[in-house]
C-alpha positions in Angstrom: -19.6 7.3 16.3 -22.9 5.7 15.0 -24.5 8.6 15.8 -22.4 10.9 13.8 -21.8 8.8 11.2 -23.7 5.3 9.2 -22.3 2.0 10.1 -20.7 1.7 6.9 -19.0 5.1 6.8 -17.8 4.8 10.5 -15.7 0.9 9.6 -13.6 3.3 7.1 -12.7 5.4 10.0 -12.6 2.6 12.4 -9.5 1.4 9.9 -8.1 4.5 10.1 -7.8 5.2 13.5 -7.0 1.3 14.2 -3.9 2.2 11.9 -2.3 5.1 14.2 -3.0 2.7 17.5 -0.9 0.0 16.1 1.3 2.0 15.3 1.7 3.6 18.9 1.7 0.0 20.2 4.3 -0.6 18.4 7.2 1.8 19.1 6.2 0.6 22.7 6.8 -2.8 21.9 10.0 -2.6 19.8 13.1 -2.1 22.0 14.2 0.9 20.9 14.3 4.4 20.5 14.3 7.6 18.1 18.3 8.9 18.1 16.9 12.1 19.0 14.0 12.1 21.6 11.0 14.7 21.2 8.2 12.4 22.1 5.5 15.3 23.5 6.4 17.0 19.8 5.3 13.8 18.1 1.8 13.1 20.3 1.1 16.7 19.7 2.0 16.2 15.9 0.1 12.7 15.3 -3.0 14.5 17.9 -3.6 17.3 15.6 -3.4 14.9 12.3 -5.4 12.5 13.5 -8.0 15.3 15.3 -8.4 17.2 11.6 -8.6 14.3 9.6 -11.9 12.6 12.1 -13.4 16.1 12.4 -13.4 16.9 8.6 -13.9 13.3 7.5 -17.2 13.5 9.4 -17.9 17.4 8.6 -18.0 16.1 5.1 -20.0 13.1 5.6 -22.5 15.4 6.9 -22.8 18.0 4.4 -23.4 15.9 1.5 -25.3 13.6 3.7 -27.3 11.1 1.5 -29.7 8.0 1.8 -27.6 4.9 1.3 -28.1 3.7 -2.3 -25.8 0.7 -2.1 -29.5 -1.2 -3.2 -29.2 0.8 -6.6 -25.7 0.2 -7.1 -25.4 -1.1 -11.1 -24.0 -4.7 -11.1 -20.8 -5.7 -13.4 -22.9 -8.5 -15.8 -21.1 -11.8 -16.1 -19.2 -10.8 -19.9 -18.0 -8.1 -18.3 -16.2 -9.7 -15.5 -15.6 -12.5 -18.0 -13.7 -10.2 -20.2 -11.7 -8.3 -17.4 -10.4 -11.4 -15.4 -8.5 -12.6 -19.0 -7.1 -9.0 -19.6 -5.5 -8.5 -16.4 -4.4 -12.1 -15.9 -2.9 -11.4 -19.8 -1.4 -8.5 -19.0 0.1 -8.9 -15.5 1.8 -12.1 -16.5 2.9 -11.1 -19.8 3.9 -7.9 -17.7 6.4 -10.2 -15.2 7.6 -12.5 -18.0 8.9 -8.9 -19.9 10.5 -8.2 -16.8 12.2 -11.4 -16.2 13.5 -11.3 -19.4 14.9 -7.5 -19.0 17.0 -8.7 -15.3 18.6 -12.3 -16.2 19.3 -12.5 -19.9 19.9 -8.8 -20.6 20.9 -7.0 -17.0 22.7 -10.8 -16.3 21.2 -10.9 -12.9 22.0 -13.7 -11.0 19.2 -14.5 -8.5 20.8 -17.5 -7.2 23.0 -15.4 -4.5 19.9 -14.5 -3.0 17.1 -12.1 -3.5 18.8 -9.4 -1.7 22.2 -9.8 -3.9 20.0 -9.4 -6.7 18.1 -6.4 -5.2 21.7 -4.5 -5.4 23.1 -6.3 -9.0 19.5 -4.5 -9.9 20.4 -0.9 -8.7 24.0 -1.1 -10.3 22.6 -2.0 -13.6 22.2 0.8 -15.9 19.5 1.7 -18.3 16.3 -0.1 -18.8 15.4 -2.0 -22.2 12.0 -2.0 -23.6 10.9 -5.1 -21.9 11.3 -3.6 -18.5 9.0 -0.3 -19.2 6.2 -2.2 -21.0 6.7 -4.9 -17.8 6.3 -2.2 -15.6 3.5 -0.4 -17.3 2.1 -4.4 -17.2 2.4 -5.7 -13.9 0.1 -3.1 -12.4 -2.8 -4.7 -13.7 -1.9 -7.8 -11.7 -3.7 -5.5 -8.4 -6.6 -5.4 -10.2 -6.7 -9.2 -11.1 -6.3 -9.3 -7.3 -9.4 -6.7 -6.3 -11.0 -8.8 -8.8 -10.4 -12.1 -7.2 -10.9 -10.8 -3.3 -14.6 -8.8 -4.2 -15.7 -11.2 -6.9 -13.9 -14.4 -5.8 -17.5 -16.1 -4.7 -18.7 -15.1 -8.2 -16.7 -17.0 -10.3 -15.8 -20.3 -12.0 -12.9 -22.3 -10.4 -10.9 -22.1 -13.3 -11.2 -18.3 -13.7 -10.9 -18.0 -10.2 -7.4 -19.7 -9.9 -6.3 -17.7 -13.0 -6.3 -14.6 -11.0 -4.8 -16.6 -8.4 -2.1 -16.9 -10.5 -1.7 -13.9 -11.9 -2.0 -12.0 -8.6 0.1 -13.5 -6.8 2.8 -13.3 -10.0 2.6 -9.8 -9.9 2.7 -9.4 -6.1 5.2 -11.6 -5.1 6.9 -12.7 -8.5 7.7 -8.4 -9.0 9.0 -8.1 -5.5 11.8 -11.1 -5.9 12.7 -9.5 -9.3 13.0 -5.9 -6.7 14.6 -8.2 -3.9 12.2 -5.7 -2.1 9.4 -5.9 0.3 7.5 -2.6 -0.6 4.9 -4.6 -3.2 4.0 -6.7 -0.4 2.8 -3.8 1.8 1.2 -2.4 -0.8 -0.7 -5.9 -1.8 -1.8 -5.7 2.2 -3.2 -2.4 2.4 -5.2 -2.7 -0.9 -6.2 -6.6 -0.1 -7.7 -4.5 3.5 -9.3 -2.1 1.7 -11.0 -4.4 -0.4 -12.6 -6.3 2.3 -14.1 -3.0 4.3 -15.4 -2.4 0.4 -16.9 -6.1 0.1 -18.4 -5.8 3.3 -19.9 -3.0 3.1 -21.7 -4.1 -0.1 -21.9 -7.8 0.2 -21.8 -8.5 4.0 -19.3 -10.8 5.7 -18.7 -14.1 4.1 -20.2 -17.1 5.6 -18.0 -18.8 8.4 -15.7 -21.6 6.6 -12.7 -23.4 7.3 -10.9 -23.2 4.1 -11.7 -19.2 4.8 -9.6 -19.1 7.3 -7.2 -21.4 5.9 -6.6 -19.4 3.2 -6.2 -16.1 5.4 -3.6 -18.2 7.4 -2.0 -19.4 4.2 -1.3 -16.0 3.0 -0.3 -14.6 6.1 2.3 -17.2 6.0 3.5 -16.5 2.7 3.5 -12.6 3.3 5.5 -13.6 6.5 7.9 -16.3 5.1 8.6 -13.8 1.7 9.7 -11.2 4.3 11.6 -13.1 6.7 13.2 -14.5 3.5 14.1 -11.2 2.8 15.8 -10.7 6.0 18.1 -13.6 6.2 19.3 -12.8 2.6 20.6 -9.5 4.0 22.3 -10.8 6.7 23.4 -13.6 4.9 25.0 -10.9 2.5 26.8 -9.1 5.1 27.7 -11.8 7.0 25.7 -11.1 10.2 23.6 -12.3 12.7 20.0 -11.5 12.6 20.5 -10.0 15.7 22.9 -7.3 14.8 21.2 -7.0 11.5 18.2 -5.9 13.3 20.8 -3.4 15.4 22.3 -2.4 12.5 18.6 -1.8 10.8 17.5 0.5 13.7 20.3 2.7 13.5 20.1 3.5 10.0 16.2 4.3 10.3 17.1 6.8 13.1 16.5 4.5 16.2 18.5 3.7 19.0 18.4 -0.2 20.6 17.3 -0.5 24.4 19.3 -2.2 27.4 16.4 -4.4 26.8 17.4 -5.1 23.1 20.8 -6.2 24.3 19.4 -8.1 26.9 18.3 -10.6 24.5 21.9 -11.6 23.1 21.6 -15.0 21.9 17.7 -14.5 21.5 15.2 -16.7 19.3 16.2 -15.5 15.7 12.2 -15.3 15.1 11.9 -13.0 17.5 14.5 -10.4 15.8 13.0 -11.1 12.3 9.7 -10.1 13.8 11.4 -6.6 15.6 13.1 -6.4 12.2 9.7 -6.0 10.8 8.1 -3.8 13.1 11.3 -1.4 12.7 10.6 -0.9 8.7 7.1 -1.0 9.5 7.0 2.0 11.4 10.2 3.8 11.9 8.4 6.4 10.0 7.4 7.8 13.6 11.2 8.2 14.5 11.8 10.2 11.7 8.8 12.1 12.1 10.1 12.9 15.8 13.7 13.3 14.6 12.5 16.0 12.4 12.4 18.7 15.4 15.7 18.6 15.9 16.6 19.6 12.4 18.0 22.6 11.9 17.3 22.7 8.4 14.6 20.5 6.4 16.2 20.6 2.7 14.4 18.7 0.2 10.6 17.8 0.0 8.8 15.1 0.7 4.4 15.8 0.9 5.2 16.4 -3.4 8.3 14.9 -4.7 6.7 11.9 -5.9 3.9 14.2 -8.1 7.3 16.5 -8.8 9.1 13.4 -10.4 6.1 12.2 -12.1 5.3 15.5 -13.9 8.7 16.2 -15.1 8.8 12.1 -16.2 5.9 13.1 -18.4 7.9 16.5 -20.0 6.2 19.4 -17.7 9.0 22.1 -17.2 9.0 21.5 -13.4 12.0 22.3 -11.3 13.5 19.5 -9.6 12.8 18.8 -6.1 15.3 16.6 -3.9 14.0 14.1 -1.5 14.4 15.2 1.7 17.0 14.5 4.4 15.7 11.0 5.4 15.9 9.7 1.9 19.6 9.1 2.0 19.3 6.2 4.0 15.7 4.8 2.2 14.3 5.6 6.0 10.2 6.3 6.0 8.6 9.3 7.5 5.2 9.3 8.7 2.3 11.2 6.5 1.9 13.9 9.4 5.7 13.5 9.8 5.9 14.8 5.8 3.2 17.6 6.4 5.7 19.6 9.2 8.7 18.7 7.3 7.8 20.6 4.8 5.5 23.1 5.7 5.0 23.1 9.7 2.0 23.0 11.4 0.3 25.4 9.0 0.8 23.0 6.7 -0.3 20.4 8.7 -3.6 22.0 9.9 -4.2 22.9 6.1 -3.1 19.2 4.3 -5.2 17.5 7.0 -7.9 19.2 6.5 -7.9 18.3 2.8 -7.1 14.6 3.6 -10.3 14.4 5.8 -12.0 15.9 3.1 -10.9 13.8 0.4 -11.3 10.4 3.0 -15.0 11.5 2.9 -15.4 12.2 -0.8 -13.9 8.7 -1.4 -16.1 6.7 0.8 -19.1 8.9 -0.6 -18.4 7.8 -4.2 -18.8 4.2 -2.7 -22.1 5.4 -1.3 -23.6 8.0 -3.6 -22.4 6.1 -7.2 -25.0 4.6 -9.2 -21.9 3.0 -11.2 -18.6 2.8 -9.5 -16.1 3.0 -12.9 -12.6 1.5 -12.3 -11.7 4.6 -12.6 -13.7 5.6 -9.6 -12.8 2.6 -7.6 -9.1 3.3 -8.6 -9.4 6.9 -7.0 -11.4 5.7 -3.6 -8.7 2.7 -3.1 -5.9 5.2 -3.8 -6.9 7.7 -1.1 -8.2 4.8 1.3 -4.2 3.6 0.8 -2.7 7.4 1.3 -5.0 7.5 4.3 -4.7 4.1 5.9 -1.0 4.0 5.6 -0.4 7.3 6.7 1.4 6.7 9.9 3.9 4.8 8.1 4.3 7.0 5.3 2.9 9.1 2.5 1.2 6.2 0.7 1.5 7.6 -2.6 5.4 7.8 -2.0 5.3 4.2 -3.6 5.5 5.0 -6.9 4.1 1.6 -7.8 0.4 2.9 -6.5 0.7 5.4 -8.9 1.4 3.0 -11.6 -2.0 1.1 -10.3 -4.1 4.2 -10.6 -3.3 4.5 -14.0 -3.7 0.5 -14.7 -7.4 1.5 -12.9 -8.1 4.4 -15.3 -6.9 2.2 -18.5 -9.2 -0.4 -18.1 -11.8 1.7 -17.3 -11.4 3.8 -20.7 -11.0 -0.1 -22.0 -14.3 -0.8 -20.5 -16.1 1.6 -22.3 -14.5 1.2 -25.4 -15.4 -2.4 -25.9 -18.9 -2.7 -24.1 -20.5 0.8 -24.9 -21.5 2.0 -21.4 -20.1 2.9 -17.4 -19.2 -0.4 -16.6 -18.9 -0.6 -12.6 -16.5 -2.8 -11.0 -18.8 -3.4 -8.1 -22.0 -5.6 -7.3 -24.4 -5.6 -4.4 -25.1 -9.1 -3.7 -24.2 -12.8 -3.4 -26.0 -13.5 -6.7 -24.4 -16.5 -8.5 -23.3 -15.3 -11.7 -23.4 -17.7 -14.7 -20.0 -17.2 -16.5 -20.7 -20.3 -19.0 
């Protein structure tokens, strides 16, 4: 691969790749199966995805190959950072508080029967005041306090750095109790991933520390013991073990338990929280192999999402139904989406323009003098869309779109208050003086 491809270039890919083996490794180690079987469909399915996407990601690579100018990359000064670590900390809190506000004093949600209780009080509420929209146009910002705080985290005062901290983790965490969901999680994951191939590209791996891995351990936990949280509010809901919660989850996401998963009767309730996980994880493969059985595919899902946001923002657009998965909130796998809709023509074509787009995103990383938010909010959403694809089509989560826009407002902020490109980037361990 190094000889195709610079080191730098070839980690993004490494990612990529690493995301499809999990995933594999995965259905092999949850104990159970798609309702409907057509495993040789879906190697040959992920194969040819996963073939198209390498061999145009490199093809790309090549053609606009370039001497490395990471060592010309334009710093972010210290005002500038300065100045962007108080807006998004402002706004992402000020965005949760809004939101708070909109669920228990006028939806009269009551959070104390559990976050999953509140998930569905939530979905049977109607309307949405003011507070909630501006929350939600708010909270977005609260990813970029968290790029901010992973790439820049060395560069900063104590105080500034435990603002973002704050802030972050209010709009990661604090937004997904107010959903009872787990999506902002995943997406807080991937982006925090994607970060730290970015950091390490252009600052190098952090020095070996124990309170490094202390605080990689610490989140870990926290991702873990939010989502297993989760969990036990459902089946504390419906009144069932986790164990036939999990059985319960794996039929309605197409899947079929084992002997082996029945074998376990009486099992360590960690254990089934974990399969639990695995199952929403990645189910996105059942579906994907489900969907050759289909009769008919009715509905779309490679551009419902950009359907629903275009006729949100007044275009004359027919309307598109999700597809035939949706019903039961299941996932389908990125390649899964490309045959559902369009069959393997459209998932020779759309592959071929996801490897090209994977390589103009890591170029941009590469060839940039000045790497704009806006920039940086482009490459991190196609990293995502990539990177996630064998779970689902990443930009499916219609709170990444919400964060690609937070990354173009701040850019057009930028400018407006400092005169000039301001890049979110720097190339070096440089201390910066923030006094």
């Amino acid at each position: 691969m190094k000889r195709l491809l610079s080191k730098s270039k070839s980690k993004f890919l490494y990612w990529f790749l690493a995301s499809h083996l999990v995933a594999y490794l995965s259905l092999l180690i949850i104990p159970a199966h798609a309702i409907t079987r057509n495993a040789s469909d879906l190697f040959l399915l992920n194969t040819v995805f996963i073939i198209l996407v390498t061999v145009f990601f490199i093809i790309t690579s090549k053609l606009f190959r370039i001497n490395t100018r990471v060592n010309k990359l334009k710093n972010i000064t210290a005002k500038q950072l300065v100045f962007n670590i108080k807006f998004v900390s402002i706004c992402s809190i000020s965005g949760f508080i809004l939101m708070f506000y909109d669920r228990v004093f006028i939806r009269g949600i009551n959070y104390s029967l559990g976050l999953r209780q509140a998930r569905y009080q939530w979905l049977d509420s109607t309307g949405g005041s003011l507070y909630s929209v501006i929350g939600n146009l708010l909270i977005p910002f609260g990813y970029i306090a968290l790029f901010l705080l992973v790439f820049h985290g060395n560069n900063m005062r104590r105080k500034d750095k435990a603002i973002l901290i704050i802030s972050s983790a209010i709009s990661v965490f604090g937004h997904a109790a107010l959903n009872g969901g787990r999506s902002n999680i995943l997406i807080a994951v991937v982006f925090m991933v994607i970060i730290s191939v970015i950091k390490n590209i252009f600052i190098g791996k952090p020095p070996k520390r124990k309170h490094y891995s202390f605080r990689k351990i610490l989140i870990l936990l926290l991702v873990m013991g939010y989502i297993f949280n989760i969990t036990l509010s459902s089946a504390e809901m419906g009144r069932v073990s986790i164990q036939k919660l999990t059985e319960l989850g794996i039929e309605s996401v197409y899947g079929i338990p084992n002997e082996s998963f029945y074998d376990m009767n009486g099992g360590n309730s960690i254990l089934f929280l974990i399969i639990y996980s695995l199952v929403y994880l990645f189910h996105g493969q059942w579906t994907a192999e489900v969907t050759f059985s289909l009769p008919i595919r009715n509905g779309n899902y490679t551009f419902y999402t950009f359907i629903v946001i275009l006729r949100s923002l007044g275009f004359p657009i027919s309307n598109i139904e999700q597809g035939y998965f949706a019903k039961t909130g299941a996932f389908i796998s990125l390649p899964g989406a490309f045959y559902y809709d369009f069959g393997y023509i459209g998932v020779v074509l759309l592959s071929i323009i996801l490897g090209v787009l994977f390589a103009v995103a890591v170029l941009i990383l590469h060839k940039s003098r000045v790497v704009s938010p806006s920039k940086l909010g482009f490459v991190i959403y196609v990293l995502f869309v990539v990177f996630l694809s064998p779970v689902l089509p990443g930009y499916g989560f219609m709170y990444l779109n919400f964060i690609l826009a937070a990354f173009i407002s701040i850019d057009i902020l930028n400018r407006l208050i400092f005169r000039e490109k301001v890049s979110f980037l720097t190339r070096n361990h440089i201390k910066m003086e923030l006094e």
